[in-house]
C-alpha beads as a LAMMPS data file, in Angstrom:
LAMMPS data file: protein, C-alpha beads

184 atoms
183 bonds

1 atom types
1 bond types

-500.0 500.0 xlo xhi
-500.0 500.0 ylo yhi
-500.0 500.0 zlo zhi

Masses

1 110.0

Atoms # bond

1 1 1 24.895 -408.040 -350.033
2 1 1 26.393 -411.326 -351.577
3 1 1 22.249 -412.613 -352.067
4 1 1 21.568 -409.212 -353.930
5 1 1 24.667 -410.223 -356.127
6 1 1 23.844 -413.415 -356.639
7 1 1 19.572 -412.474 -357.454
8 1 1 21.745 -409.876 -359.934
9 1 1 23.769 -412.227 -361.801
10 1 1 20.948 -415.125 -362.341
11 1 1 18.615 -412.227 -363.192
12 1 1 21.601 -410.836 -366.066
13 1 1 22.323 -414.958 -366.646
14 1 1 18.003 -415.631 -366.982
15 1 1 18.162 -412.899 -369.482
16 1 1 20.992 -414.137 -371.436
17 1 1 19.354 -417.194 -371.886
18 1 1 15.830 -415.323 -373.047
19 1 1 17.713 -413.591 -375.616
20 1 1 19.172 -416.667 -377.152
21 1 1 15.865 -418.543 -377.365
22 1 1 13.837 -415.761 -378.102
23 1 1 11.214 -416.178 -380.616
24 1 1 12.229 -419.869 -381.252
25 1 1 11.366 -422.037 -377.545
26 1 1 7.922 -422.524 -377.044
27 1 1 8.904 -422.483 -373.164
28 1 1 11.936 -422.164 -370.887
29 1 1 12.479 -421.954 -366.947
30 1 1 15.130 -421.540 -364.961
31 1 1 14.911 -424.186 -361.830
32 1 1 17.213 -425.412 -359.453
33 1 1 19.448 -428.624 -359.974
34 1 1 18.745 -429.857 -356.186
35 1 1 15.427 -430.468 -357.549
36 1 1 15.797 -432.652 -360.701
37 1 1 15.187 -436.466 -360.136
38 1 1 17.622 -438.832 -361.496
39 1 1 15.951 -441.889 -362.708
40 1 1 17.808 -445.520 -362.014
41 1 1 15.332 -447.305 -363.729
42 1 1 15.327 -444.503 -366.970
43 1 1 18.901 -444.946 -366.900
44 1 1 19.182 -448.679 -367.039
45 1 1 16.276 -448.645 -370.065
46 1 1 19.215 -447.508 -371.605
47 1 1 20.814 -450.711 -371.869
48 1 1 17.621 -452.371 -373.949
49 1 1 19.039 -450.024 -377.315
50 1 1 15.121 -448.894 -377.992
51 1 1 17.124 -445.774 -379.558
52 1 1 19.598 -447.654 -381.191
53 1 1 22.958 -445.370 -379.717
54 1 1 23.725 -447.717 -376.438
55 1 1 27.357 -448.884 -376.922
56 1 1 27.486 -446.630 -379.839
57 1 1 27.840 -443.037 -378.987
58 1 1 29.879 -440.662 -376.605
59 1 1 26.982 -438.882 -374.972
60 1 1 25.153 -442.581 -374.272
61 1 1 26.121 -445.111 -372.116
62 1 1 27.902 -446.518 -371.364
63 1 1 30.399 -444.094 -372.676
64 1 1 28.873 -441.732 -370.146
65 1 1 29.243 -443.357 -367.034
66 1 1 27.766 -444.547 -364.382
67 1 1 24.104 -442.671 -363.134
68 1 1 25.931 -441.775 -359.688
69 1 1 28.829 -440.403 -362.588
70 1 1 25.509 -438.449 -364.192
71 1 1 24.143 -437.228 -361.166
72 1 1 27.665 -435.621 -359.783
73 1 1 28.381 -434.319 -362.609
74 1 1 24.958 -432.000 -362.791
75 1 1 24.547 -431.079 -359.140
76 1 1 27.869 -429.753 -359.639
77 1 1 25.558 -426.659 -360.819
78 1 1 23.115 -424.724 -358.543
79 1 1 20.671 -424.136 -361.736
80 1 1 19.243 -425.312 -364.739
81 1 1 17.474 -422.923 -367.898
82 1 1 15.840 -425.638 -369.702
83 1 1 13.912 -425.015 -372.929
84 1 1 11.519 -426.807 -375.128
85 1 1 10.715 -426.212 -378.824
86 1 1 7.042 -427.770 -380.032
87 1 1 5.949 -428.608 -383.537
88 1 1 2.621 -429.056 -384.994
89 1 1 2.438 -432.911 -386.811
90 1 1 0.004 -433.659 -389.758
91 1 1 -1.294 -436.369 -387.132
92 1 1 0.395 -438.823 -384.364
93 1 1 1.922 -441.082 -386.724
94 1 1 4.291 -438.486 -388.507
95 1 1 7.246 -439.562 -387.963
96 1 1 8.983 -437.439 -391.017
97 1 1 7.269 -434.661 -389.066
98 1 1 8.535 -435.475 -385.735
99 1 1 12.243 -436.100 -387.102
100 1 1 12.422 -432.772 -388.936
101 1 1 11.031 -430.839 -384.914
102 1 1 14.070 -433.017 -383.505
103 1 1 16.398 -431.264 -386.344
104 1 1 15.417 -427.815 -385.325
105 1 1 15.474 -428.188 -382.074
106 1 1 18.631 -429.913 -381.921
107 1 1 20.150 -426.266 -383.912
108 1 1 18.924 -424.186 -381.711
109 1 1 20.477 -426.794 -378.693
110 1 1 23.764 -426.709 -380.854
111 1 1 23.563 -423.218 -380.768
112 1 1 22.692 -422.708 -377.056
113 1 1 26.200 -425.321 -376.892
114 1 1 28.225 -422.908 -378.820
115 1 1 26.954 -419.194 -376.996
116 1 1 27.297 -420.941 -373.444
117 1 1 30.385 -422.996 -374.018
118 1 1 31.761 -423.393 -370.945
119 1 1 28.070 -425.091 -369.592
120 1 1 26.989 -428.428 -369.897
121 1 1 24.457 -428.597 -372.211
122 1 1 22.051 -431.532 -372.308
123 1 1 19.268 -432.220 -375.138
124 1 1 16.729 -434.398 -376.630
125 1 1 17.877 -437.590 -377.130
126 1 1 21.519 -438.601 -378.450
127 1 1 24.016 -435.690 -379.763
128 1 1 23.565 -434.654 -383.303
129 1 1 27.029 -433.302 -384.295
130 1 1 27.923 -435.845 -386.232
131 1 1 26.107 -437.743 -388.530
132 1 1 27.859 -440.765 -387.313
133 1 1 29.677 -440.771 -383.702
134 1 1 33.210 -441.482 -383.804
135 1 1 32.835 -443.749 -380.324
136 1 1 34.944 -445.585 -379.680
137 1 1 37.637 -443.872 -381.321
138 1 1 37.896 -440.309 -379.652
139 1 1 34.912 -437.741 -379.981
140 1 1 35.912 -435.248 -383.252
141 1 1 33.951 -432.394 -381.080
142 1 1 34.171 -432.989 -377.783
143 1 1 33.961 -429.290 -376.927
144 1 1 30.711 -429.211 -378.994
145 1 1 28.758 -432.331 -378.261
146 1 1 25.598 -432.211 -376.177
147 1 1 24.590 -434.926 -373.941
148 1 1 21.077 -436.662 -373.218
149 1 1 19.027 -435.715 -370.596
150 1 1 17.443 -438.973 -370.936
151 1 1 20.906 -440.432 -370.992
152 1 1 21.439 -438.663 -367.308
153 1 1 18.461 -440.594 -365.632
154 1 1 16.353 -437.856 -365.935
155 1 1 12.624 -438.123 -366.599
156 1 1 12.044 -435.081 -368.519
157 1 1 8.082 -435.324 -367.747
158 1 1 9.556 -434.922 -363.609
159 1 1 11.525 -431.952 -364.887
160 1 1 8.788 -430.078 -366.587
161 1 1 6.867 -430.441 -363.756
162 1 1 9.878 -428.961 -361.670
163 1 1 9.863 -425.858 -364.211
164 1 1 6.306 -425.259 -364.593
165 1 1 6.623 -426.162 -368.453
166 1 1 3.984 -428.362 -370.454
167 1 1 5.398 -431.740 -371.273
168 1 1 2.084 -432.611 -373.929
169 1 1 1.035 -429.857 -375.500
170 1 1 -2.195 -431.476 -377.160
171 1 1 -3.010 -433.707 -380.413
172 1 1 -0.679 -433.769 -383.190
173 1 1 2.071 -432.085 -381.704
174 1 1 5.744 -432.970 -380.417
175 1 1 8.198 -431.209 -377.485
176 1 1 11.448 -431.532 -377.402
177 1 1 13.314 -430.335 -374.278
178 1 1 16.881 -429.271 -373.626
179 1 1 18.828 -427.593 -370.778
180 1 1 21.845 -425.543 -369.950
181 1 1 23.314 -425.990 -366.611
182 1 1 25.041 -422.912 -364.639
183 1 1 26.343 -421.792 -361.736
184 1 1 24.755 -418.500 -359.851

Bonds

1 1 1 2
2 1 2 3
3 1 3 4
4 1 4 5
5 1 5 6
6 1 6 7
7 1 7 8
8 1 8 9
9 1 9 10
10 1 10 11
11 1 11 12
12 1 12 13
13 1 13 14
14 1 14 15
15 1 15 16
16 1 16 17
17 1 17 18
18 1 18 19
19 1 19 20
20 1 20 21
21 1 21 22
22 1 22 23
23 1 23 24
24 1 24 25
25 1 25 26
26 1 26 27
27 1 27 28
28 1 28 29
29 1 29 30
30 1 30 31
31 1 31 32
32 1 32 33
33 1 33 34
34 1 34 35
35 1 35 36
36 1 36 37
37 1 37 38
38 1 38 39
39 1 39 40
40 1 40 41
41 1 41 42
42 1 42 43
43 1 43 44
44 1 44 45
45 1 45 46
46 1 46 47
47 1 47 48
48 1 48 49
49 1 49 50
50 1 50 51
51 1 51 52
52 1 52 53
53 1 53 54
54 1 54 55
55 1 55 56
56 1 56 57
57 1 57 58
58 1 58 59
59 1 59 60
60 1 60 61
61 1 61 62
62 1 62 63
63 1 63 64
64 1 64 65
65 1 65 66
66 1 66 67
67 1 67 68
68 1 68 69
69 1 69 70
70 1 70 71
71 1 71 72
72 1 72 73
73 1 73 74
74 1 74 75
75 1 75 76
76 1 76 77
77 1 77 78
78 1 78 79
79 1 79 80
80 1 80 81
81 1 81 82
82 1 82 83
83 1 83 84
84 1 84 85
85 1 85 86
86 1 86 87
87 1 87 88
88 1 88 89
89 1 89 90
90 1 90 91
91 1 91 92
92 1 92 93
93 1 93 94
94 1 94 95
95 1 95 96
96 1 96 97
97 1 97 98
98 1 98 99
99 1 99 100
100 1 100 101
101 1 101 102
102 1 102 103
103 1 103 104
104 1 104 105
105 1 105 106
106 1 106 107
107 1 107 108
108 1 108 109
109 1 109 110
110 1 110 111
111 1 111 112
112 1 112 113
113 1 113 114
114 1 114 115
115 1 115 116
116 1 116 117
117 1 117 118
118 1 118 119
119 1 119 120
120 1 120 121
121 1 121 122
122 1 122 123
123 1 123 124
124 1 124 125
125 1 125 126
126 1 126 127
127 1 127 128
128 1 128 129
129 1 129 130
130 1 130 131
131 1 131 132
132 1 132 133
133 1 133 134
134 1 134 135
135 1 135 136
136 1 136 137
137 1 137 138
138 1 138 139
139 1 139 140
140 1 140 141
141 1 141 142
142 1 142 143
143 1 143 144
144 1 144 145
145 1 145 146
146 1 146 147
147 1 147 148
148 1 148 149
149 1 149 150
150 1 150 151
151 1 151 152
152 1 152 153
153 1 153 154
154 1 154 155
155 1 155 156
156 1 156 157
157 1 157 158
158 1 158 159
159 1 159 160
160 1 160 161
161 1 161 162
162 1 162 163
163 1 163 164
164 1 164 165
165 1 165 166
166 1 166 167
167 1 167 168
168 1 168 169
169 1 169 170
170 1 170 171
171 1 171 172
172 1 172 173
173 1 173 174
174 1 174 175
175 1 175 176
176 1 176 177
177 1 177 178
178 1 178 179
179 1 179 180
180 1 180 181
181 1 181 182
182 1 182 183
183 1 183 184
C-alpha cells in the first residue's frame, strides 16, 4: 500500500513538473539522486575562476562548501526532475547567441525556484538573481537563489546520461540543464 502511495505522489509530483515546463524544455526526466555522480575533480576546477564567480558568489565556492557539504546536501532527496532548454546559434562561435539561451533558461529555472520553493533548485552555471552577488555581505534572496550543478561536482554530461536526455544536440546549438530536487 505505502509503494502504491508513493508511485501516486511522484506520478502527481512528475506531472507537476510537466506542467511547469511545458512547451518551453526541450527535455526533462525524473531520475533518482542515488544515481548522480559527484565529481572531485569538477569541483576543484572550480578553484581555477574559468567562470569568473569563485570567491565571488553565494551559490560558488567556496561559499558553498565543501563537495562532501554538496553531496549531503542532495542525497538528502530520493529524486531529481531535471530539465534542459536548447537554442539554435547562427554558428559555434555565437556567443551573443549562447548568452541570450542562458537568459531564458535561467527564467524559466527562476521560475521552476519560485513554483517549487521549498526544493533545491540547481541550474546552469552561477545564480542569476542578481546582477551582481552581494557575497560576502549576506545573500539579498536567499530564498530565491539557485545553485550550480556544476558548482555541486556534478558532470552534467554523467547526469544526462542518468536521465536518458541529449547532452549535444547537433551543430550550432546550445543546452542548458537545470534540476529540481524532491522527496517521493
Amino acid at each position: 500500500m505505502v509503494k502504491n502511495y508513493t508511485q501516486s505522489f511522484q506520478n502527481k509530483l512528475k506531472e507537476l513538473f510537466e506542467q511547469a515546463v511545458a512547451g518551453r524544455a526541450f527535455e526533462y526526466a525524473v531520475m533518482p539522486v542515488a544515481g548522480i555522480e559527484f565529481s572531485p575533480e569538477l569541483y576543484e576546477t572550480c578553484a581555477t575562476n574559468v567562470c569568473g564567480n569563485y570567491n565571488k558568489c553565494w551559490t560558488c565556492p567556496p561559499a558553498i562548501g565543501s563537495l562532501e557539504t554538496q553531496k549531503e546536501k542532495i542525497t538528502a532527496f530520493s529524486s531529481a526532475f531535471v530539465f534542459t532548454t536548447k537554442s539554435e546559434l547562427d554558428d559555434s562561435f555565437d556567443y551573443e547567441g549562447m548568452m541570450k539561451a542562458k537568459e531564458q533558461h535561467d527564467r524559466l529555472t527562476v521560475e521552476m525556484r519560485e513554483r517549487f520553493s521549498h526544493n533545491p533548485v540547481y541550474g546552469a552555471g552561477s545564480c542569476s538573481i542578481c546582477e551582481t552577488c552581494a557575497y560576502p555581505k549576506p545573500c539579498r534572496f536567499p530564498d530565491r537563489r539557485v545553485s550550480s550543478i556544476e558548482a555541486a561536482g556534478i558532470n552534467v554530461t554523467e547526469l544526462s546520461r542518468l536521465g536518458g536526455l541529449r547532452y549535444n544536440n547537433g551543430v550550432n546549438t546550445v543546452t542548458y540543464f537545470s534540476m529540481v530536487l524532491f522527496n517521493g
